[in-house]
C-alpha positions in Angstrom: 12.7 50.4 -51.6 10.4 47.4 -50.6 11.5 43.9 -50.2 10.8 42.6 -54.0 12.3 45.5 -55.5 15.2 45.1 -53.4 15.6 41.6 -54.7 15.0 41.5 -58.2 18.8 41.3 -59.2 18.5 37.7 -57.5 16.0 36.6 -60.3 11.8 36.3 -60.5 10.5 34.3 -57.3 11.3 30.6 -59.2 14.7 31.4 -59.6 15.4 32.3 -56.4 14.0 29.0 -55.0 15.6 27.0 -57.6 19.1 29.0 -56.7 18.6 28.2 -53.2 17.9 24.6 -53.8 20.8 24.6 -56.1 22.9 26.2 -53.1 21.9 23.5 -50.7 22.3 20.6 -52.8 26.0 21.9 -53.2 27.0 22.2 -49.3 26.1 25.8 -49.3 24.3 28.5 -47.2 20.9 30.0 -48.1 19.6 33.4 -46.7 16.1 33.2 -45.9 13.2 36.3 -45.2 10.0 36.3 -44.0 7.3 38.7 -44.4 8.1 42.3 -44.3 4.6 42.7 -41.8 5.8 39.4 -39.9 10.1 39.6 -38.1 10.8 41.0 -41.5 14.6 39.3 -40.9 16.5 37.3 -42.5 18.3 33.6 -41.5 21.3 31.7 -42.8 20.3 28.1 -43.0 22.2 25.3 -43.8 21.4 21.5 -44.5 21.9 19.1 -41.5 23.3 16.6 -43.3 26.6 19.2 -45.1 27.0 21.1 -42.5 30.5 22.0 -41.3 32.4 23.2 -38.2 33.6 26.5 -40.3 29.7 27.2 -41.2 28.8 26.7 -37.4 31.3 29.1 -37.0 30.2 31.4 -39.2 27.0 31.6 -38.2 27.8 31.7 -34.3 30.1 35.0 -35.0 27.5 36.6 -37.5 24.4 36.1 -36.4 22.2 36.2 -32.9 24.0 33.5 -31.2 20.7 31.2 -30.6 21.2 28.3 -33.3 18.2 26.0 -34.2 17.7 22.9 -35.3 14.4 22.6 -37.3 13.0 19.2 -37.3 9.7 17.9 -38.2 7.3 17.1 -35.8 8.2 13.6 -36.4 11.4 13.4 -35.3 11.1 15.7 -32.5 8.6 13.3 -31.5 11.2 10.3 -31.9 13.5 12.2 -29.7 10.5 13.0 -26.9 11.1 16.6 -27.3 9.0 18.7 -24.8 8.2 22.2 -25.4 10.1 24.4 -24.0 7.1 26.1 -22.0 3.4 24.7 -21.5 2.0 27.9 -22.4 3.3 29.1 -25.4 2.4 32.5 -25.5 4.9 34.2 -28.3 4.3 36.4 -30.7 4.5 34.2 -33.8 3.8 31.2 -32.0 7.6 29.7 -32.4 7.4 26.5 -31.6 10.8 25.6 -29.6 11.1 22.7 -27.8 13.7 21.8 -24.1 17.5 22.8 -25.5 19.8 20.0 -26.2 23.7 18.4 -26.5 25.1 15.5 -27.8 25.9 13.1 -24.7 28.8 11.7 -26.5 31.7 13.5 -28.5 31.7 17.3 -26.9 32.8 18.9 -24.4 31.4 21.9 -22.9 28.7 22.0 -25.8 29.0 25.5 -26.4 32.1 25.2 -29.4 31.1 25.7 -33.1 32.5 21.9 -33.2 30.3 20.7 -30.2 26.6 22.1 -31.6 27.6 20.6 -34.9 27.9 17.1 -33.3 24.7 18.0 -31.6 23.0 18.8 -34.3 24.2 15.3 -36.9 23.2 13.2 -33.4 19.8 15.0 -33.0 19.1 15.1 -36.6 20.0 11.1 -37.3 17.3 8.4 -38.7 18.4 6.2 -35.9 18.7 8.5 -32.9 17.3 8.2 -29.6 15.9 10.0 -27.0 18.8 8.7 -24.7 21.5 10.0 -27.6 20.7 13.5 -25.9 20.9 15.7 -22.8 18.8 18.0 -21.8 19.1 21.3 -21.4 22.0 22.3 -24.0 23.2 24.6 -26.1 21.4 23.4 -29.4 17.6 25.2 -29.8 15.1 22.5 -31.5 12.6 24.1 -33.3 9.2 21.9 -34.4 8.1 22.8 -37.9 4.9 22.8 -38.1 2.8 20.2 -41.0 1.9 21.6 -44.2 5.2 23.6 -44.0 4.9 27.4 -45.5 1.5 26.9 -46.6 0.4 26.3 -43.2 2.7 28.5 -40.9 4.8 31.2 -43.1 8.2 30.7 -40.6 11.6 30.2 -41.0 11.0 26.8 -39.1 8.5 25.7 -42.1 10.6 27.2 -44.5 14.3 25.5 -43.5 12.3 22.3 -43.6 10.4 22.7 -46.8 13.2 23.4 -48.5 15.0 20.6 -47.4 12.3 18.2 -49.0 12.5 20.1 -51.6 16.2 19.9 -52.5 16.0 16.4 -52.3 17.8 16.4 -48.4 17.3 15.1 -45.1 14.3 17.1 -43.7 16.7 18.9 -40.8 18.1 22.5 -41.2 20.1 25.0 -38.9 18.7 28.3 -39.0 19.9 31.5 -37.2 19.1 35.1 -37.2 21.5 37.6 -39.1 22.9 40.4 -37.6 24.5 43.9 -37.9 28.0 44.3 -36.5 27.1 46.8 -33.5 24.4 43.5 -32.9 21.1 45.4 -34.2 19.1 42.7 -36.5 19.9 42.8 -40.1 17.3 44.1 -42.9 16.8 43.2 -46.3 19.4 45.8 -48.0 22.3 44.1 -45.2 21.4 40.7 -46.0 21.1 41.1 -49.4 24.9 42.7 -49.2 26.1 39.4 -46.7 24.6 37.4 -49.8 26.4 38.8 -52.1 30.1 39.1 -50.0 29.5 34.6 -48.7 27.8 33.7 -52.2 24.7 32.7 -50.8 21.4 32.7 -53.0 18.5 34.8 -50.9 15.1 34.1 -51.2 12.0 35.0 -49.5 9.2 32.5 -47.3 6.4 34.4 -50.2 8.8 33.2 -53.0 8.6 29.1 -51.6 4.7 29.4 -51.1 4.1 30.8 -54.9 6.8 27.6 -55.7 5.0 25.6 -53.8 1.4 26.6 -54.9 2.9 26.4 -59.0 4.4 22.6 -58.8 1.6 21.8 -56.5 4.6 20.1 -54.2 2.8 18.2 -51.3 5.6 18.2 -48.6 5.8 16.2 -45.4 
């Protein structure tokens, strides 16, 4: 069964934006897929501005490990956020930037508790390039302008959908997994959605939402 098929018991494309919008506004996680002819994987993404220690955790233990911050270009700019490389020469173009950690309030960095304080100091309307080390254990990730309609990435997507819920435009994103570590497909995540109540939706679902409201997003 293809991806659509596969997710018709989560409602038409509208409703599964709406549900993950609905999801966010309330604290919760969203599961997120791109294009079956792109990763074809799916990410847990969180709002910045609810997130907890036990959802760090969460995703930390089920997923790849490598938790991203997605911020628009904007505030990575505030921060002075390099790329990570000069050449960036990966597949789909992902646009990370240096790691980083809070310089005040953690420890080692590495604890569910520590990237969360990373992540509220990176992620802050007042924060400064000197609020944060670099390297660290927190993986910035630039979304690109124009959101899905210009690039059709997680990145764009945890930040459209931000904007779009009404939030502050900063999500967490990571990569789902399979216990024995092998990435996690549509029928899995569709299963992990159903078992941690979390609304799925596709990046195709958000442009057609997008394209029908007309939403202009930062």
């Amino acid at each position: 069964m293809n991806q659509l098929s596969l997710l018709a018991e989560f409602g038409d494309p509208i409703t599964r934006v709406e549900n993950a919008l609905s999801a966010l506004k309330q604290g919760r996680g969203v599961l997120l897929l791109d294009d079956e002819d792109r990763e074809n994987e799916g990410d847990i993404i969180y709002a910045v501005e609810s997130l907890t220690t036990a959802q760090m955790a969460l995703m930390i233990r089920e997923c790849s490990g490598i938790v991203c911050l997605c911020l628009t270009d904007a505030q990575a700019n505030k921060l002075e956020l390099p790329p990570m490389v000069t050449n960036n020469n990966s597949a789909n173009q992902t646009a990370f930037t240096v790691s980083i950690e809070a310089k005040e309030g953690v420890t080692t960095g590495v604890s569910a508790q520590d990237r969360v304080t990373t992540i509220k100091t990176a992620a802050r309307l007042d924060a400064k390039p000197d609020d944060l080390a670099r390297p660290g254990h927190v993986f910035p990730l630039r979304a690109r302008a124009g959101g899905v309609l210009a690039r059709r990435g997680h990145t764009e997507g945890t930040v459209d959908l931000m904007q779009m819920a009404g939030l502050m435009p900063a999500g967490v994103l990571c990569e789902l997994t399979n216990p024995d570590g092998s990435m996690a497909k549509t029928p899995e995540i569709i299963e992990f959605g159903r078992v941690h109540n979390m609304p799925v939706l596709t990046i195709e679902d958000m442009v057609l939402y997008r394209k029908q409201y007309d939403l202009k997003l930062a």
